[in-house]
N, CA and C of each residue as an Amber inpcrd file, in Angstrom:
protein
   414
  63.9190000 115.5410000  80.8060000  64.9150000 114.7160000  81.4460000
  66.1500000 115.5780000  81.7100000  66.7640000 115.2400000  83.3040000
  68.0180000 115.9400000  83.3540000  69.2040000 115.3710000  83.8820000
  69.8640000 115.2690000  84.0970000  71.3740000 114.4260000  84.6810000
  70.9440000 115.2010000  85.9790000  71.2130000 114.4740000  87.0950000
  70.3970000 114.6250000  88.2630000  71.7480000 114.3320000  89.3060000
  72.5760000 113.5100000  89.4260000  73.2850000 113.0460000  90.0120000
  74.6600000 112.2980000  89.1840000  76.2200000 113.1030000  89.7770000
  77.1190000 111.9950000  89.4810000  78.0050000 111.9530000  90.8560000
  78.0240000 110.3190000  90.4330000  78.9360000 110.1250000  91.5090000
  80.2610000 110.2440000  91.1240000  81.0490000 110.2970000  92.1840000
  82.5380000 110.8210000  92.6750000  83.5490000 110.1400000  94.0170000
  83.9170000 108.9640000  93.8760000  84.3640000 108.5160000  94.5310000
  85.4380000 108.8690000  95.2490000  85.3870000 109.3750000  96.5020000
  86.3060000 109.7390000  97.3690000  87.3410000 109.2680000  98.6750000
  88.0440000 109.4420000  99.0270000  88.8570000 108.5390000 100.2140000
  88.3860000 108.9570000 101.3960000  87.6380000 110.5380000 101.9100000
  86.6300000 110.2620000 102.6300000  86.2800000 111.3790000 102.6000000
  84.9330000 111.5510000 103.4910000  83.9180000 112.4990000 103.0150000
  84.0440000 114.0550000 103.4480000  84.4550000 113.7920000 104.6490000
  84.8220000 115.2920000 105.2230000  85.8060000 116.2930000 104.0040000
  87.1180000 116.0860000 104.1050000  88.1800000 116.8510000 103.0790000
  87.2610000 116.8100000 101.5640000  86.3300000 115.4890000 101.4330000
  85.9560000 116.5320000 100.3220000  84.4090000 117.4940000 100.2790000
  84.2080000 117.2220000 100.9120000  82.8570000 118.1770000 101.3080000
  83.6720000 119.3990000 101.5300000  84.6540000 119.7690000 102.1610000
  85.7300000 121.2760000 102.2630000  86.2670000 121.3570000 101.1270000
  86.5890000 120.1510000 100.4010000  87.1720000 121.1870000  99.3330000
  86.3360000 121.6220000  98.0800000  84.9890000 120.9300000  98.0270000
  83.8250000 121.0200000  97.0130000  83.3880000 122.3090000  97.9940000
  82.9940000 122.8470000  98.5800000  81.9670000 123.9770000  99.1880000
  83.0950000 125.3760000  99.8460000  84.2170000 124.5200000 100.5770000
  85.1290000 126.0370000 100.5900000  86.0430000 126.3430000  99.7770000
  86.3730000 125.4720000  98.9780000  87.6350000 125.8480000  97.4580000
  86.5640000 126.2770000  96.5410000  85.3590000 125.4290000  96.0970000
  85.1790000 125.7390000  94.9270000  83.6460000 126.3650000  95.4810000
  83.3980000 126.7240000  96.3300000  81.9370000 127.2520000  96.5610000
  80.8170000 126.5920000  96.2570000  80.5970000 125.2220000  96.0760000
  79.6230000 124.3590000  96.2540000  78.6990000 124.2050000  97.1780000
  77.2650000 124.0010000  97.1200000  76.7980000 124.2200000  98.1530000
  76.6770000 122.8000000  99.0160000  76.4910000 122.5830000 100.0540000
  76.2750000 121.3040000 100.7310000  74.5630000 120.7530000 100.0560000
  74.3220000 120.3470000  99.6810000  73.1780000 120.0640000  99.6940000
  72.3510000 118.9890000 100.4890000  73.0060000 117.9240000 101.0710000
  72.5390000 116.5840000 101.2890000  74.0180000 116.1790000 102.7200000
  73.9170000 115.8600000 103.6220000  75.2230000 114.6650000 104.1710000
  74.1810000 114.0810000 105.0180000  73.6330000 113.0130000 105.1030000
  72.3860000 112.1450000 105.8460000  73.3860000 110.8080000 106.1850000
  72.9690000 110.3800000 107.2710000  73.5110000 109.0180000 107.3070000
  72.4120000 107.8930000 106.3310000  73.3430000 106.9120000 106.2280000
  72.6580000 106.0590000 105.3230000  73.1410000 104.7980000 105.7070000
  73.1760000 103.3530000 105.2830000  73.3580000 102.5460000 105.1570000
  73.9490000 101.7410000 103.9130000  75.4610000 100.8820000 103.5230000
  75.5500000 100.1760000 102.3860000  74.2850000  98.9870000 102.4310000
  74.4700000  97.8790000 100.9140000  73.7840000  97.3980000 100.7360000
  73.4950000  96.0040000 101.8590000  74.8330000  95.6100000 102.3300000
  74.9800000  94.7420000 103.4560000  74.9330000  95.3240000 104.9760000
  74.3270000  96.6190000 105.0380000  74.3070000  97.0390000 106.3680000
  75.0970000  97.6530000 106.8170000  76.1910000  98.3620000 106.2470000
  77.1460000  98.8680000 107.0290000  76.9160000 100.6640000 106.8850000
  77.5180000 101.0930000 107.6980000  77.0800000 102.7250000 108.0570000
  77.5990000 103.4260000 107.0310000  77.5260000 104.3950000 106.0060000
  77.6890000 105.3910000 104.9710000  76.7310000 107.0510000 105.3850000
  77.1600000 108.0550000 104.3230000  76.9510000 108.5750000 104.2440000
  76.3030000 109.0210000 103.2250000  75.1840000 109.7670000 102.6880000
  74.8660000 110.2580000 101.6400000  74.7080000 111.8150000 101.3860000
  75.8620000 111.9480000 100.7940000  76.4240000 113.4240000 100.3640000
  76.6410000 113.9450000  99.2210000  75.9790000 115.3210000  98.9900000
  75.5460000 115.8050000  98.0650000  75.8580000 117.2860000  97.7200000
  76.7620000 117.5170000  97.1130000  76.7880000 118.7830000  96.7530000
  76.7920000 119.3270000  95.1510000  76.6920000 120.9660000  94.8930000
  76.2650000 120.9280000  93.9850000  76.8280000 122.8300000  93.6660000
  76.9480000 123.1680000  92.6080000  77.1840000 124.6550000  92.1680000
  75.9740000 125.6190000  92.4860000  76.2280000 126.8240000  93.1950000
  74.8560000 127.4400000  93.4710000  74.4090000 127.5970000  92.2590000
  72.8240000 127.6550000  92.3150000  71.6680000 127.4820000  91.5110000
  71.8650000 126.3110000  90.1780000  72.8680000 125.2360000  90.1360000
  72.8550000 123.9020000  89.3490000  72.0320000 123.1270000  89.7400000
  71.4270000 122.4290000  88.9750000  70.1620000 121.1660000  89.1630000
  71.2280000 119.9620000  89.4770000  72.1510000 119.6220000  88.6610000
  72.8630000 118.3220000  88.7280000  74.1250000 118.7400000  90.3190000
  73.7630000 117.3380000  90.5590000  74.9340000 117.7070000  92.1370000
  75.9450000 116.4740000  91.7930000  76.9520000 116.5900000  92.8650000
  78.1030000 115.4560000  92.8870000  77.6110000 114.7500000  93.9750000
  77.6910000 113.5360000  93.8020000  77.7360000 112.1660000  95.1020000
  78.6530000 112.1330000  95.4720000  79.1590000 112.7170000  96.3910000
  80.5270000 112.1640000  97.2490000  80.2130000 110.4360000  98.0290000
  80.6850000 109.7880000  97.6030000  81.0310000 108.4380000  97.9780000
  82.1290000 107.9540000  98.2830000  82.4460000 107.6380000  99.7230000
  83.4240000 107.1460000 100.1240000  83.9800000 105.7130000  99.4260000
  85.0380000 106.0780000  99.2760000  85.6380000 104.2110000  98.4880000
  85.3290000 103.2260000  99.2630000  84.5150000 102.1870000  98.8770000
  84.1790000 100.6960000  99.2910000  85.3400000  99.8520000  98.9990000
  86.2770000  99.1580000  99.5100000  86.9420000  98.2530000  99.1220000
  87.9200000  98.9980000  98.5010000  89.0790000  97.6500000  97.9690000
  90.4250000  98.4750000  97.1180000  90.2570000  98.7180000  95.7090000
  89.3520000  97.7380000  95.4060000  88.2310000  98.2470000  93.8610000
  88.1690000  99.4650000  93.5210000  87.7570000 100.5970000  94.4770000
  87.0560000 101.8580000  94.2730000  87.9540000 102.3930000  95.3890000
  88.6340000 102.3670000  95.9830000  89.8990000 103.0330000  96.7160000
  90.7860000 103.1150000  95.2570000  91.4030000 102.0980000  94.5430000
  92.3630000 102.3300000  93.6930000  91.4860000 103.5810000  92.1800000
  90.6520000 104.0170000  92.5050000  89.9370000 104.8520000  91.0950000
  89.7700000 106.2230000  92.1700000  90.1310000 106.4280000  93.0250000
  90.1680000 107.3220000  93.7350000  91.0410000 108.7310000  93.3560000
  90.8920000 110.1010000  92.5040000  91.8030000 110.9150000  91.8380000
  92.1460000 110.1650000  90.3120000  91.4300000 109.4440000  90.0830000
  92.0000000 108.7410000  88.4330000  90.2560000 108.1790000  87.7350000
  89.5540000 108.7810000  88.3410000  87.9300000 108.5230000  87.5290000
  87.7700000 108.9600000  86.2400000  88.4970000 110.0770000  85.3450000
  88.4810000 110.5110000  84.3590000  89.7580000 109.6660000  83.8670000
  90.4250000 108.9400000  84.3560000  91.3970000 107.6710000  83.0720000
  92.6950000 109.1930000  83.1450000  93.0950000 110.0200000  83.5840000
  94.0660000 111.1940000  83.4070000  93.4830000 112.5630000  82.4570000
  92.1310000 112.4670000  81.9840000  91.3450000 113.5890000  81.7760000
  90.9390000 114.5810000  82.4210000  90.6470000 115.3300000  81.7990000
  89.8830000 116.9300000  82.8610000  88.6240000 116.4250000  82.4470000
  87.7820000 115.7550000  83.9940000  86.8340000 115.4050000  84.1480000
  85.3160000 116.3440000  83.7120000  85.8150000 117.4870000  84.5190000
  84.8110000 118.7850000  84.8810000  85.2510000 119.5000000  84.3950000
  84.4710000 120.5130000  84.1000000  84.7540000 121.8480000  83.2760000
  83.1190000 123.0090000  83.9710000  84.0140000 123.9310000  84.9720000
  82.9780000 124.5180000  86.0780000  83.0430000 126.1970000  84.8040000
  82.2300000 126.7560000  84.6770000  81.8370000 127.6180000  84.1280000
  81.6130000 129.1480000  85.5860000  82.5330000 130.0410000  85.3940000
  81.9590000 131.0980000  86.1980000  81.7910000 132.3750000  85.7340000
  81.8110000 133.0090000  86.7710000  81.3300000 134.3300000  86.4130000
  82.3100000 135.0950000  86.2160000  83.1660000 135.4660000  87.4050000
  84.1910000 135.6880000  87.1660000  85.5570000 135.2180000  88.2650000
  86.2930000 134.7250000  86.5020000  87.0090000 133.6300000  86.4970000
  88.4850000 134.2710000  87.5730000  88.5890000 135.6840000  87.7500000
  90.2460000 136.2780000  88.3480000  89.9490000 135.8910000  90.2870000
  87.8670000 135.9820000  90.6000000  87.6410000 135.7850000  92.2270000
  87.6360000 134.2080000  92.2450000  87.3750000 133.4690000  91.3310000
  87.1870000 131.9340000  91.7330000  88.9810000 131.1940000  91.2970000
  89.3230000 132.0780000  90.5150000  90.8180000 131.9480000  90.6370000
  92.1410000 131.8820000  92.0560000  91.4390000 133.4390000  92.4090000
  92.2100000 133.8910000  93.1550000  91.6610000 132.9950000  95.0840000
  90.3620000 132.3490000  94.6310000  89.5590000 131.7190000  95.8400000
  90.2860000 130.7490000  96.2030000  90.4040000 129.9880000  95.0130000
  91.3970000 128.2960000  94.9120000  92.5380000 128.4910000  95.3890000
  93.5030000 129.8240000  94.4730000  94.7060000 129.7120000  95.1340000
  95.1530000 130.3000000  96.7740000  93.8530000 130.6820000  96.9540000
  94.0160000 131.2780000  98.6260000  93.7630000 130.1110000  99.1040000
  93.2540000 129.3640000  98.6830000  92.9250000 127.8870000  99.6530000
  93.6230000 126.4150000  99.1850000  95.0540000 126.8700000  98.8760000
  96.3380000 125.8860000  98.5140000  95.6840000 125.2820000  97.6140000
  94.8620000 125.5550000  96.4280000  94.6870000 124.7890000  95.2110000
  96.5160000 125.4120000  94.5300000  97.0050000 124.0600000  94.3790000
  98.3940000 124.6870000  93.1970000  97.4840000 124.9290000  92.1000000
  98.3250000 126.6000000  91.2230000  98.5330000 126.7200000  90.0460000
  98.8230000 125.5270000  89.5980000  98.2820000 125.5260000  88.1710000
  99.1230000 124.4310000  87.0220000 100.2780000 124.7070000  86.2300000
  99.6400000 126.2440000  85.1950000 100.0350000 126.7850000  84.6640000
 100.0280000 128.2640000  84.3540000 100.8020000 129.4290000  84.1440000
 100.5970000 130.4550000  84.4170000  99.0230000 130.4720000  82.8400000
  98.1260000 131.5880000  83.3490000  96.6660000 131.7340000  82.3140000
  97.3900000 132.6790000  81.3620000  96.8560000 132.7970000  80.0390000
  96.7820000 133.6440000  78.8690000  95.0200000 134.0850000  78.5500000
  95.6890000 135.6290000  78.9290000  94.0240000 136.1950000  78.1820000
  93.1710000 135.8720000  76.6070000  92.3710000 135.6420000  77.1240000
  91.6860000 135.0090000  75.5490000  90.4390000 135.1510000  75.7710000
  89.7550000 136.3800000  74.6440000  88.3280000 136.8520000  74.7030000
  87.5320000 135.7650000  74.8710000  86.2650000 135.8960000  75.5340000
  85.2580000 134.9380000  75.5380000  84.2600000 134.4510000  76.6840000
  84.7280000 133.7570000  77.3040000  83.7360000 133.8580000  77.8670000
  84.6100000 132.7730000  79.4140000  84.4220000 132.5980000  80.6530000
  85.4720000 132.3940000  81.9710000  85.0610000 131.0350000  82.0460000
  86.1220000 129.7070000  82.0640000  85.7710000 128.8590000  82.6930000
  86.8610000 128.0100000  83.3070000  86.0620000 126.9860000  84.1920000
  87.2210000 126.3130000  85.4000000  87.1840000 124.8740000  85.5960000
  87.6980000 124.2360000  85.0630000  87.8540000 122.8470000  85.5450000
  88.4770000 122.1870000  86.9090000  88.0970000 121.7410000  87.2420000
  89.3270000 120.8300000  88.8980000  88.6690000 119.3120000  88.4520000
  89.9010000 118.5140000  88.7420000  89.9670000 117.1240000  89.5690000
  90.0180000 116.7480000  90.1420000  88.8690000 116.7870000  90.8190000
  88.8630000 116.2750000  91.8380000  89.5820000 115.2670000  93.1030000
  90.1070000 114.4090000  92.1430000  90.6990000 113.5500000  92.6870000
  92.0890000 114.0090000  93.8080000  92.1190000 114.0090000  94.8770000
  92.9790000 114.5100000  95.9350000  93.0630000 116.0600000  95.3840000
  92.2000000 116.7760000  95.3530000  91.8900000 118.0140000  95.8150000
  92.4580000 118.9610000  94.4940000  93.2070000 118.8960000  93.8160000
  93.9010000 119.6540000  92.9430000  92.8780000 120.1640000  91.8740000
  93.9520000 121.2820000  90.8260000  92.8310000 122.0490000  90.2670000
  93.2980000 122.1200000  88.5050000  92.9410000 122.1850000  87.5240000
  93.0940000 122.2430000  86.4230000  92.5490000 122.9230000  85.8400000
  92.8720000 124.0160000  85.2440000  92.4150000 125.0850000  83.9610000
  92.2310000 124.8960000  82.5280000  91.5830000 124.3370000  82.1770000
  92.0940000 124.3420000  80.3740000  91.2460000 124.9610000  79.2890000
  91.6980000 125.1180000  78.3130000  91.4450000 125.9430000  77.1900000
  89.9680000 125.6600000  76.7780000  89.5620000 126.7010000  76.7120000
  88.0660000 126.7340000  76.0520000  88.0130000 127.8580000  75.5230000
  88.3280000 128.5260000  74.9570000  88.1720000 129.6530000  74.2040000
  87.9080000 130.6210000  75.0490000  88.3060000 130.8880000  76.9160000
  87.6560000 131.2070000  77.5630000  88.4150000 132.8480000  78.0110000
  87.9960000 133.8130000  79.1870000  88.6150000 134.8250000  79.2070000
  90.0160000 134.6910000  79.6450000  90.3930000 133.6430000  80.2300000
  91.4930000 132.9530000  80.4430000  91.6420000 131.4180000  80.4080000
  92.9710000 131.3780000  79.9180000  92.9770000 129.5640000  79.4680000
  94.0150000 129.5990000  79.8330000  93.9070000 128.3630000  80.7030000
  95.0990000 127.7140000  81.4230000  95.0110000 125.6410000  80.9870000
  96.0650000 125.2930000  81.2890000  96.1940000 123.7100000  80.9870000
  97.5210000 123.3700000  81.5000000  97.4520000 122.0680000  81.7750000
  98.2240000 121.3800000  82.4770000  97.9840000 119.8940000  83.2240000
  97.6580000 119.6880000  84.0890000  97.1600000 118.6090000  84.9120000
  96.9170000 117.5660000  83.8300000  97.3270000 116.1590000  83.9200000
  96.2620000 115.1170000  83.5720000  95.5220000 114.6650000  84.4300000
Protein backbone atom coordinates (compact mmCIF):
# COMPACT_ATOMS: atom_id res chain seq x y z
CA UNK A 1 0.00 0.00 0.00
CA UNK A 2 1.05 3.59 -0.88
CA UNK A 3 -0.38 7.21 -0.46
CA UNK A 4 -1.11 7.66 -4.07
CA UNK A 5 -2.76 11.01 -4.18
CA UNK A 6 -3.27 14.36 -2.04
CA UNK A 7 -5.36 16.82 -2.72
CA UNK A 8 -4.60 20.59 -2.61
CA UNK A 9 -7.08 22.99 -3.03
CA UNK A 10 -6.35 25.86 -5.16
CA UNK A 11 -7.92 29.31 -6.48
CA UNK A 12 -7.03 28.16 -9.89
CA UNK A 13 -5.22 25.79 -11.79
CA UNK A 14 -2.94 27.45 -14.14
CA UNK A 15 -0.60 29.73 -11.38
CA UNK A 16 -0.49 26.63 -9.65
CA UNK A 17 0.56 24.13 -12.08
CA UNK A 18 3.63 27.13 -12.66
CA UNK A 19 4.36 27.35 -9.48
CA UNK A 20 4.40 23.38 -8.59
CA UNK A 21 6.57 22.47 -11.97
CA UNK A 22 8.56 25.92 -12.58
CA UNK A 23 9.35 27.05 -8.81
CA UNK A 24 9.58 23.81 -7.41
CA UNK A 25 10.35 21.43 -10.45
CA UNK A 26 7.39 19.19 -10.29
CA UNK A 27 6.53 17.29 -13.00
CA UNK A 28 3.06 17.81 -14.76
CA UNK A 29 1.79 14.55 -14.66
CA UNK A 30 -2.01 14.59 -15.45
CA UNK A 31 -4.26 18.17 -16.56
CA UNK A 32 -7.37 16.20 -18.47
CA UNK A 33 -10.62 17.81 -18.58
CA UNK A 34 -13.11 16.28 -16.37
CA UNK A 35 -16.41 16.88 -15.08
CA UNK A 36 -17.84 17.87 -11.20
CA UNK A 37 -20.33 15.62 -9.67
CA UNK A 38 -23.40 17.77 -11.00
CA UNK A 39 -21.92 18.25 -14.43
CA UNK A 40 -20.02 21.12 -14.44
CA UNK A 41 -16.53 21.43 -16.36
CA UNK A 42 -13.18 20.80 -14.04
CA UNK A 43 -10.00 19.83 -14.46
CA UNK A 44 -7.98 16.90 -13.32
CA UNK A 45 -4.46 17.84 -12.40
CA UNK A 46 -1.72 16.15 -11.26
CA UNK A 47 1.59 16.78 -10.38
CA UNK A 48 4.25 15.23 -8.63
CA UNK A 49 8.37 15.38 -7.60
CA UNK A 50 10.53 13.70 -10.32
CA UNK A 51 10.71 10.01 -9.75
CA UNK A 52 7.86 10.30 -6.48
CA UNK A 53 4.99 7.75 -6.61
CA UNK A 54 2.60 10.10 -4.51
CA UNK A 55 1.43 13.32 -6.65
CA UNK A 56 -0.60 16.54 -5.60
CA UNK A 57 -4.34 17.06 -6.89
CA UNK A 58 -4.56 20.46 -7.79
CA UNK A 59 -8.28 21.22 -7.32
CA UNK A 60 -9.79 24.26 -8.04
CA UNK A 61 -12.03 25.70 -5.02
CA UNK A 62 -15.76 24.67 -5.39
CA UNK A 63 -17.81 27.17 -3.62
CA UNK A 64 -16.79 29.63 -0.60
CA UNK A 65 -16.47 26.37 1.57
CA UNK A 66 -13.19 25.42 -0.14
CA UNK A 67 -12.33 28.97 -1.58
CA UNK A 68 -12.07 30.10 2.21
CA UNK A 69 -9.27 26.86 3.01
CA UNK A 70 -7.47 28.07 0.11
CA UNK A 71 -3.39 28.84 1.51
CA UNK A 72 -4.69 27.74 5.18
CA UNK A 73 -5.10 23.63 4.55
CA UNK A 74 -2.39 22.92 7.09
CA UNK A 75 -4.55 25.15 10.03
CA UNK A 76 -0.95 27.73 9.82
CA UNK A 77 1.48 24.58 9.68
CA UNK A 78 4.31 23.62 7.33
CA UNK A 79 2.23 21.30 5.45
CA UNK A 80 5.13 19.69 3.20
CA UNK A 81 8.46 19.01 3.84
CA UNK A 82 10.22 18.42 0.01
CA UNK A 83 13.56 16.61 0.56
CA UNK A 84 16.46 17.49 -2.12
CA UNK A 85 19.48 16.97 -3.36
CA UNK A 86 20.91 19.90 -3.33
CA UNK A 87 19.35 22.26 -1.18
CA UNK A 88 21.81 25.95 -2.31
CA UNK A 89 20.18 25.01 -6.62
CA UNK A 90 16.52 24.43 -5.37
CA UNK A 91 17.15 27.37 -3.06
CA UNK A 92 18.59 29.60 -5.30
CA UNK A 93 15.60 28.18 -8.13
CA UNK A 94 12.68 29.55 -5.76
CA UNK A 95 14.33 32.68 -5.10
CA UNK A 96 14.98 33.36 -8.88
CA UNK A 97 11.35 32.76 -9.34
CA UNK A 98 10.01 35.50 -6.57
CA UNK A 99 9.55 32.72 -3.94
CA UNK A 100 10.29 35.38 -0.75
CA UNK A 101 12.99 34.30 1.61
CA UNK A 102 11.54 33.71 5.11
CA UNK A 103 14.45 33.65 6.96
CA UNK A 104 18.11 34.05 6.47
CA UNK A 105 19.45 29.61 6.59
CA UNK A 106 22.10 28.40 9.24
CA UNK A 107 24.45 25.58 8.20
CA UNK A 108 23.68 22.42 10.00
CA UNK A 109 25.32 18.98 9.06
CA UNK A 110 22.97 16.47 7.67
CA UNK A 111 21.23 15.95 5.30
CA UNK A 112 19.04 19.13 2.63
CA UNK A 113 15.49 19.69 2.98
CA UNK A 114 12.54 22.08 1.72
CA UNK A 115 9.22 22.74 2.70
CA UNK A 116 6.64 25.38 0.74
CA UNK A 117 2.96 26.25 1.31
CA UNK A 118 1.51 26.09 -0.92
CA UNK A 119 -1.14 28.13 -0.32
CA UNK A 120 -0.74 31.47 -2.63
CA UNK A 121 2.57 30.40 -3.80
CA UNK A 122 5.02 31.16 -0.91
CA UNK A 123 7.85 29.14 0.49
CA UNK A 124 8.95 27.92 3.99
CA UNK A 125 12.20 26.34 5.23
CA UNK A 126 12.28 24.68 8.51
CA UNK A 127 14.50 22.86 10.72
CA UNK A 128 15.19 19.30 10.30
CA UNK A 129 18.45 18.68 11.26
CA UNK A 130 19.13 19.48 7.67
CA UNK A 131 22.35 20.97 5.64
CA UNK A 132 20.54 24.11 6.06
CA UNK A 133 17.63 25.13 8.33
CA UNK A 134 15.60 27.85 7.82
CA UNK A 135 11.94 28.71 9.62
CA UNK A 136 9.54 31.17 9.62
CA UNK A 137 6.19 31.12 7.74
CA UNK A 138 3.03 29.80 9.49
Amino acid sequence: MHLGLVAIVVSEYDPAIEFFTDVLGFELVEDSPSLTNDGRAKRWVVVRPPGAATGLLLARADGDDQAAVVGRQAAGRVGFFLHVEDFGAAYARMSSAGVPPVKRCALVPVRSSYSTAPSEYTSDEVETGSARTCSGLA
